[in-house]
C-alpha positions in Angstrom: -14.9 0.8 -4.2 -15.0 -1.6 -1.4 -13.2 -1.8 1.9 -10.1 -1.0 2.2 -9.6 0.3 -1.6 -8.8 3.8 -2.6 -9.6 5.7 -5.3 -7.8 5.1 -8.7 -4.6 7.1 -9.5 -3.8 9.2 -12.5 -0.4 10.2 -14.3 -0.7 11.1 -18.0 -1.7 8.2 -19.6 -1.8 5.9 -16.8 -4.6 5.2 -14.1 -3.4 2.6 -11.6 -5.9 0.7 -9.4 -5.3 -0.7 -6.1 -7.5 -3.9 -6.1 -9.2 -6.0 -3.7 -10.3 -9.8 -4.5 -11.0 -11.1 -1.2 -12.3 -10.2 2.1 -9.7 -9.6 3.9 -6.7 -10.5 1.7 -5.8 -11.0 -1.8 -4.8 -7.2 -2.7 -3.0 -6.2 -5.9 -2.5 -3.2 -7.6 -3.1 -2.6 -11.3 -1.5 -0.3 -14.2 -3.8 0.6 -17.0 -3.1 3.0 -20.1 -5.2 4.8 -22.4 -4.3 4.0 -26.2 -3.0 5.6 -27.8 -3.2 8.6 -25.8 -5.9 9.7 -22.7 -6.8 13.0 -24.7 -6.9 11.2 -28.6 -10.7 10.2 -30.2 -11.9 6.9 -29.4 -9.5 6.4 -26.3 -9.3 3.0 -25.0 -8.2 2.5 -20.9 -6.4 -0.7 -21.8 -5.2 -3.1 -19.0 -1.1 -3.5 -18.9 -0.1 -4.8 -16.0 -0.9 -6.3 -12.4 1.1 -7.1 -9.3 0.2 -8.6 -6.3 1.3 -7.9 -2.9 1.4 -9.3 0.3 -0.4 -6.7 2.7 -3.5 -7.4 4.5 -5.3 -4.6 6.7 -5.0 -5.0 10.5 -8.5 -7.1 10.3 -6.4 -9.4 8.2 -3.3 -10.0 10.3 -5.2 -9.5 13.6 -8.3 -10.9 13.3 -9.2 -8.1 15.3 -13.1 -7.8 16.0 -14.8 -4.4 16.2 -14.1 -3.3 19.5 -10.7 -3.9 19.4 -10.2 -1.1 16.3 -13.5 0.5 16.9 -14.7 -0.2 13.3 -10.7 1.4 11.9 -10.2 0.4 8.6 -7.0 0.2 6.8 -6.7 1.5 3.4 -5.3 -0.3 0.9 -3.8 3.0 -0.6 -0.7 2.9 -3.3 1.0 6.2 -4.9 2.4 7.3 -7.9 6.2 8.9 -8.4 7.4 10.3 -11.6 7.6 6.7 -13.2 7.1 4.4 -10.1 3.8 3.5 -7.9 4.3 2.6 -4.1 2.3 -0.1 -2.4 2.2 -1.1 0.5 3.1 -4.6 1.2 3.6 -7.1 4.2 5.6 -6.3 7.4 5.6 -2.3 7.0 7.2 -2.9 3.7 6.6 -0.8 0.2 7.3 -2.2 -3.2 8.5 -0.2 -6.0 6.8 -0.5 -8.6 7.8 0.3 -12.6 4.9 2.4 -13.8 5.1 1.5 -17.1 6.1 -2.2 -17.3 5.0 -3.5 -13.7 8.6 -4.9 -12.9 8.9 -4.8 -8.7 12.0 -2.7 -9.2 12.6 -2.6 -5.2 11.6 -3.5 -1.8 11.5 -1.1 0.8 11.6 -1.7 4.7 11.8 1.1 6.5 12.2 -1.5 9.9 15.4 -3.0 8.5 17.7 -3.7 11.7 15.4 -3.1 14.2 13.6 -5.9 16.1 10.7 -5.0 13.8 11.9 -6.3 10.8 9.8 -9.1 8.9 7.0 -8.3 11.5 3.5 -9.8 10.4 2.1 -7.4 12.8 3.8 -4.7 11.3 1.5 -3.1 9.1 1.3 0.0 6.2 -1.3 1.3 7.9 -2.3 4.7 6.2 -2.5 5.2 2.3 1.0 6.0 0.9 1.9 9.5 0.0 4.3 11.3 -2.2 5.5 15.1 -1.6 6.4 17.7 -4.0 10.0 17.0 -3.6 9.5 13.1 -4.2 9.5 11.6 -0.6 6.8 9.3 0.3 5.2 8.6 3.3 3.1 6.2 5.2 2.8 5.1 8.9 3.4 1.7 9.7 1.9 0.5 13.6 3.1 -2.7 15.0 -0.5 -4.5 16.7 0.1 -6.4 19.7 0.4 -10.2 19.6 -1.9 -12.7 20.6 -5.4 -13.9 18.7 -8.0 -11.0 19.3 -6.1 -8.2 21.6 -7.9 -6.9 24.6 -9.8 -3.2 24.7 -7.5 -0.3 25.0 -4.3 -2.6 24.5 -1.8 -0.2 22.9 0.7 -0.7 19.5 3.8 -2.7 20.0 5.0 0.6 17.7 3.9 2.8 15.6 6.1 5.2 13.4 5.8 7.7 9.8 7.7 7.3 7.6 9.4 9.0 5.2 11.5 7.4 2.1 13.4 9.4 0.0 13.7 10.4 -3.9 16.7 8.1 -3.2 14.8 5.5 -1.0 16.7 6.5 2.2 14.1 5.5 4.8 
C-alpha cells in the first residue's frame, strides 16, 4: 500500500480498493468482484468499476511541510454499507457510492449551512467508518489558511461525524 491508502474492503463477492495515482492527489476508489462467485473453483477477482474523487490529504490542500503536522498522515480510507461504499471526498464531503454498479448515488456534506460549506480546507480527515446499526462516521478538521501554517497553529474546526442509515448528518 502506499501513503495515504488503506487496506482493501471485503463484502461477499466484492473487494473495493481505495487507490492512489499520484503523490499527493489523484485518489479513486475501485469495485472488484470475484466471478462467478469468491468461494467457486477457478475464481476470478474481476475489475467492475472505478470512481474518482476529489479529496486530497491535508499535505495536498495545505502544502503543509513536516513540522506543521509532525509527519500526520491522512488516510485515504472509504467503507462499505450493505450495498453502498463511502469515500471521502473534497470539502469534508462523502460520496455514496452504488456497490455493485459504481453510480455516485449521493453527496453528503455534513457542513451544509455553516460557514464551512465548500471549504478546500475542510478535509475527511480519518478513514470512514460504518457501525452495526448502519451510521457512518469520519472527522472532518478545517486547517487554517494561508500557504504553509506556522507551528502550533490550531484547526479553523474540527468535528465527527456521524451520517445516518438515512444520511441525516
Amino acid at each position: 500500500l502506499q501513503v495515504h491508502e488503506s487496506p482493501p474492503l471485503t463484502s461477499g463477492d466484492w473487494v473495493v480498493i481505495g487507490h492512489k495515482s499520484g503523490f499527493a492527489s489523484g485518489y479513486d476508489v475501485r469495485g472488484y468482484r470475484w466471478m462467478p462467485a469468491v468461494n467457486a473453483p477457478n475464481a476470478v477477482l474481476s475489475p467492475i468499476w472505478e470512481v474518482p474523487t476529489d479529496w486530497q490529504p491535508v499535505d495536498g490542500v495545505v502544502g503543509s511541510r513536516f513540522f506543521v503536522t509532525a509527519g500526520y498522515v491522512a488516510m485515504f480510507a472509504p467503507a462499505i454499507r450493505g450495498n453502498e461504499v463511502l469515500v471521502p471526498a473534497a470539502a469534508g464531503k462523502l460520496l455514496k457510492i452504488d456497490l455493485r454498479t459504481g453510480s455516485v448515488l449521493a453527496t453528503i456534506d455534513p457542513l451544509a449551512g455553516t460557514t464551512f460549506s465548500g471549504d478546500a480546507r475542510a478535509i475527511v480527515n480519518s478513514a470512514v467508518s460504518v457501525d452495526r446499526a448502519g451510521n457512518v462516521y469520519d472527522t472532518v478538521v478545517a486547517w487554517p489558511l494561508g500557504a504553509f501554517p506556522s507551528i502550533g497553529t490550531s484547526p479553523r474546526g474540527s468535528w465527527l461525524v456521524r451520517v445516518s442509515p438515512g444520511d441525516q448528518v
